[in-house]
C-alpha positions as CSV (number, residue, x, y, z in Angstrom):
1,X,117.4,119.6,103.8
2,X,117.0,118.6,107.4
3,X,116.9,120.9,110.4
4,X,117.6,119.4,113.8
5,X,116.2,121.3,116.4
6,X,115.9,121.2,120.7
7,X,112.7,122.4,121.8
8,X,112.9,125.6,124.3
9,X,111.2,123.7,127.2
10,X,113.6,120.9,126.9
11,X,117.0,123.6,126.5
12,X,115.5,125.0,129.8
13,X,115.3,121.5,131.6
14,X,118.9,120.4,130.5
15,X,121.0,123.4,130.0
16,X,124.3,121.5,129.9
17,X,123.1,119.7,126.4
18,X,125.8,119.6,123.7
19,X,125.0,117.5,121.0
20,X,127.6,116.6,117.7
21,X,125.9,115.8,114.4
22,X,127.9,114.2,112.1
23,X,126.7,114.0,108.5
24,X,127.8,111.5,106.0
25,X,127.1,111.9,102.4
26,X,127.8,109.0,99.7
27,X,128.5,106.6,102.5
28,X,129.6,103.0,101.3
29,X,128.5,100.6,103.7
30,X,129.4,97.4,101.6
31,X,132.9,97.9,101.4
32,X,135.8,96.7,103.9
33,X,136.0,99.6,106.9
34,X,139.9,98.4,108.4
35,X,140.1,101.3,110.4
36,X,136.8,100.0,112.5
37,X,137.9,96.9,112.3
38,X,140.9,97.9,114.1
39,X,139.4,100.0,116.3
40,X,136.5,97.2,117.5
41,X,139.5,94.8,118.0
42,X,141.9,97.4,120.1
43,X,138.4,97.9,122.3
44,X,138.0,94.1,123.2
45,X,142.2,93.8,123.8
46,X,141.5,95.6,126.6
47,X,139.0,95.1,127.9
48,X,140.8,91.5,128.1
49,X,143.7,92.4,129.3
50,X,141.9,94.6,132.2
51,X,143.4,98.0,130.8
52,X,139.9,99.7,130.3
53,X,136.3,98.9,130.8
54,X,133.1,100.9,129.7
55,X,131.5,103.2,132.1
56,X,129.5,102.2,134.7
57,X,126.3,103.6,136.0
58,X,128.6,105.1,139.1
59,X,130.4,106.8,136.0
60,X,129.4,110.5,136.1
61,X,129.0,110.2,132.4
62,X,126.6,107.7,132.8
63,X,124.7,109.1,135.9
64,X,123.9,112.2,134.3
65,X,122.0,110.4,131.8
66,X,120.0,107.8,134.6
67,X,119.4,111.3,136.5
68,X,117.7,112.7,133.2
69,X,115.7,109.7,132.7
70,X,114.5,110.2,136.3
71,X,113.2,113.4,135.5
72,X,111.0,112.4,132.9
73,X,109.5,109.5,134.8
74,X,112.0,106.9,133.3
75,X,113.5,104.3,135.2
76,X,116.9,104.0,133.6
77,X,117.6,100.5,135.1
78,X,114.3,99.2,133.1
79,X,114.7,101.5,130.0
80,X,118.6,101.9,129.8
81,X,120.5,104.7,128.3
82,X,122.0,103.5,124.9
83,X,125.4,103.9,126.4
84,X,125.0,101.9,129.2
85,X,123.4,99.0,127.8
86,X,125.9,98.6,125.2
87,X,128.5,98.9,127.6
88,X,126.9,96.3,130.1
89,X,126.7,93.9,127.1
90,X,130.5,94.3,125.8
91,X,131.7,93.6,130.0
92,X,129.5,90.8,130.2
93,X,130.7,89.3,126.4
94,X,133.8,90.9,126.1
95,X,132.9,91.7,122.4
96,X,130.8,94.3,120.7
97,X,128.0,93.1,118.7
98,X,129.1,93.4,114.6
99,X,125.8,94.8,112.9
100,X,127.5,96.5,109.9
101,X,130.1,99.1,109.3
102,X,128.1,102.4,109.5
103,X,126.6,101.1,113.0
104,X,129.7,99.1,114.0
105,X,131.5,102.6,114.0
106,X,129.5,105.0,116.2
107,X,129.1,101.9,119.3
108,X,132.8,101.8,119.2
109,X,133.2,105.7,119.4
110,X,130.0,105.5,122.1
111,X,131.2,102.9,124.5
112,X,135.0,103.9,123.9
113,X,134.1,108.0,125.4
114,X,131.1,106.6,127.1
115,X,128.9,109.0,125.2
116,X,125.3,107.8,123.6
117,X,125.6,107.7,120.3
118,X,123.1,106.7,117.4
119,X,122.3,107.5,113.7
120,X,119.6,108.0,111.1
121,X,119.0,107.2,107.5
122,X,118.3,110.5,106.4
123,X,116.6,109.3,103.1
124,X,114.4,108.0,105.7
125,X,113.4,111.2,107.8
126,X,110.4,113.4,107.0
127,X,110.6,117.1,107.2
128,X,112.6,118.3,110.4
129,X,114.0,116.4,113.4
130,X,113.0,118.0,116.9
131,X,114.3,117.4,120.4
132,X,111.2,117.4,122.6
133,X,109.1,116.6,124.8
134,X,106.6,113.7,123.7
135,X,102.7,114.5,124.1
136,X,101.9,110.7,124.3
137,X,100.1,110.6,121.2
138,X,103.1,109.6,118.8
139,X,103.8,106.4,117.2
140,X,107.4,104.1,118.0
141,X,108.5,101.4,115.7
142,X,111.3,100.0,117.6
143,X,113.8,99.0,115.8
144,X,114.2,95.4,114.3
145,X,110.4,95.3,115.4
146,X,108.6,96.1,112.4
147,X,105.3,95.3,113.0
148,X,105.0,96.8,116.6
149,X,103.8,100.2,118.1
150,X,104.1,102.0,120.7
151,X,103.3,105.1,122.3
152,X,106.0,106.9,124.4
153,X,104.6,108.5,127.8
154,X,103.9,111.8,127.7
155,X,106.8,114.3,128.9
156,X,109.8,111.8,127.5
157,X,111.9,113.1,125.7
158,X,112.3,112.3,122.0
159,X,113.4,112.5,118.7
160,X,110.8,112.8,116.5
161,X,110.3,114.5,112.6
162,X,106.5,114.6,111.4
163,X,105.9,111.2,111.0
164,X,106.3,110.1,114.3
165,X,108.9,109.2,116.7
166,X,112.8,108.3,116.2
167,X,114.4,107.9,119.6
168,X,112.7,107.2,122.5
169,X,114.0,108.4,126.1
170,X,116.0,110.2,124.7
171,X,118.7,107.8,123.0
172,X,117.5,103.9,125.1
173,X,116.6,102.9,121.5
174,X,116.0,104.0,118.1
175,X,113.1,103.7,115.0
176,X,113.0,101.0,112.7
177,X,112.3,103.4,110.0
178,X,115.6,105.5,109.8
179,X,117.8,102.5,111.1
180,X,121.1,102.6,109.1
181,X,121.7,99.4,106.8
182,X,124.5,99.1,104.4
183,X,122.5,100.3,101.9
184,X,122.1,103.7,103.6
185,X,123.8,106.4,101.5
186,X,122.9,109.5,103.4
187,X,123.2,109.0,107.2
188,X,123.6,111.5,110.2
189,X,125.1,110.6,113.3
190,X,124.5,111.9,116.8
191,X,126.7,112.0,120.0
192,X,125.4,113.5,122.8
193,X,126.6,114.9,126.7
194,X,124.3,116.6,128.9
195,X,127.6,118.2,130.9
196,X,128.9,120.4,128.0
197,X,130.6,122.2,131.0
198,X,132.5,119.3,132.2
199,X,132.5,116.6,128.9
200,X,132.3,119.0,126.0
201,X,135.9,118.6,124.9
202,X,135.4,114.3,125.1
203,X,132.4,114.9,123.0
204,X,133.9,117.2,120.5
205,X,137.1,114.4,120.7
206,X,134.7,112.0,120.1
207,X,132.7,113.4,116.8
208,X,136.2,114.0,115.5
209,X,137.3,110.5,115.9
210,X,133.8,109.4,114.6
211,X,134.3,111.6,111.4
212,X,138.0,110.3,111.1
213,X,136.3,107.0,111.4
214,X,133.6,107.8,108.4
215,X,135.6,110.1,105.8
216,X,137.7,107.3,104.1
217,X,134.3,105.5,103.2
218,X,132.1,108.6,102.3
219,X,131.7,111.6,99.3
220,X,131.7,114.2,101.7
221,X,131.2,114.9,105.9
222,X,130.5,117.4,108.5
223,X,130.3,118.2,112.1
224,X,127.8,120.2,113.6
225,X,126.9,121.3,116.8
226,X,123.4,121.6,118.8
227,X,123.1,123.6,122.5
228,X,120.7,125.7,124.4
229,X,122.7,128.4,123.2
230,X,122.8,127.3,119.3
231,X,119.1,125.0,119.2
232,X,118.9,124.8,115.6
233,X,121.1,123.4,112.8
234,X,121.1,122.7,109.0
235,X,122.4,119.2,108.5
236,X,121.9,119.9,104.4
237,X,125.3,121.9,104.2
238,X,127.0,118.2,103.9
239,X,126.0,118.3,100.4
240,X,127.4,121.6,99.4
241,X,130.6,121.8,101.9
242,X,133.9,121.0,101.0
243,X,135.1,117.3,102.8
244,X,136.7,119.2,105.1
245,X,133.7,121.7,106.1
246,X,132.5,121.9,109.4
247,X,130.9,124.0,112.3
C-alpha cells in the first residue's frame, strides 16, 4: 500500500495542481514495446519535418512550471523543469534518449503534451509518498549518481516517503533509489499540470494515452487523480481492481 499525498501548505500555494498517477502492476520491461516504438519514431518524424516541436519556456505550459520554481527560490534556467530539459535536448538532437521501455514511454507522453512526467519503482518506496515542502534536512541520491548526497534547500518542493527524498524541485530530477529499470515490476507513474483550470483535459488525455501505452505490457493498471480538492490517494487499489479500474 502506498498513499500519495500533497501537503496543505503546498495545495494552498498552487491551487491549480492536478496530478495523474498511473499504476502499473506486473509490468514487463524486457519484452518488445511496438507501440512506443512507434510512438518515439512518429515524435522525431516531426519534429524533422518541422510539423511539431516541444514547448518552449515561452509555452504557457512550460512557464507555469519556471514561475513555480521562482517561488521556491529555484532558478529554473539552472535547475530545469523535467519537461523542459527533455524537450531542449530532443530540439537540439532531434531524438529522444532510449533508456528502456517503462521510461522510454512516459518522456514520449511528457514532451509529446509538454507535461512533466516521471515514475517510481514502487517496490522501492518506504511507507507513504508526500508532496511537500522540504525542511533542508533530507537526503537526494540523484539518479545514476549512487554514491552522492545532497540536501535540497529548505522550502523546495518535493517528493519524499520516510526515507528521504524522491523528486527534487518538484519534478527537475528524480532518486536513484526508485528509478525504474526493466526489472521493475511494480511501478507508478506521475504526470503533472499546475493549471488544472486551463490543461486539465491535456493531462487527463495524457494519463490515458500513457495507460494505453502501459496496459499491453502489464497484469493490471489504474489512473488516479491528486488536487487540492482530492490531496490523498491509495495507489494499492491496482492490485485489487479490475484492468480496467480507475478513478
Amino acid at each position: 500500500m502506498t498513499v500519495f499525498r500533497i501537503a496543505p501548505a503546498v495545495a494552498d500555494a498552487f491551487p491549480g495542481t492536478l496530478i495523474a498517477l498511473i499504476t502499473a502492476t506486473g509490468l514487463r520491461g524486457r519484452e518488445p514495446w511496438p507501440g512506443t516504438a512507434g510512438v518515439l519514431e512518429d515524435l522525431e518524424r516531426q519534429l524533422a519535418d518541422g510539423s511539431w516541436s516541444p514547448a518552449d519556456e515561452n509555452d504557457p505550459r512550460i512557464e507555469a512550471w519556471h514561475t513555480a520554481y521562482r517561488s521556491f527560490g529555484t532558478n529554473p534556467r539552472r535547475l530545469r523543469p523535467s519537461v523542459d530539459a527533455l524537450g531542449r535536448r530532443m530540439a537540439k538532437k532531434g531524438t529522444l534518449p532510449r533508456i528502456n521501455p517503462a521510461v522510454d514511454t512516459y518522456n514520449s507522453v511528457s514532451v509529446r503534451h509538454g507535461l512533466p512526467a516521471g515514475a517510481f519503482d514502487l517496490e522501492q518506496i518506504k511507507g507513504d509518498i508526500e508532496i511537500r515542502y522540504a525542511d533542508g534536512d533530507e537526503e537526494f541520491t540523484p539518479l545514476g549518481e549512487p554514491d552522492t548526497v545532497e540536501n535540497p534547500k529548505p522550502g523546495e518542493v518535493v517528493y519524499a516517503d520516510t526515507a528521504g527524498v524522491l523528486t527534487r524541485c518538484w519534478n527537475h530530477r528524480d532518486a536513484h533509489r526508485t528509478r525504474v529499470t526493466e526489472d521493475s515490476a511494480d511501478v507508478v507513474f506521475v504526470l503533472e499540470t499546475l493549471q488544472e483550470s486551463t490543461h486539465g483535459h491535456l493531462l487527463r488525455t495524457a494519463a490515458q494515452e500513457l495507460r494505453d501505452l502501459l496496459t499491453p505490457h502489464a497484469e493490471q493498471t489504474a489512473v488516479h487523480h491528486l488536487s487540492p480538492a482530492a490531496p490523498r490517494t491509495d495507489v494499492r487499489s491496482v492490485r485489487t481492481h479490475r484492468p480496467d479500474a480507475s478513478r
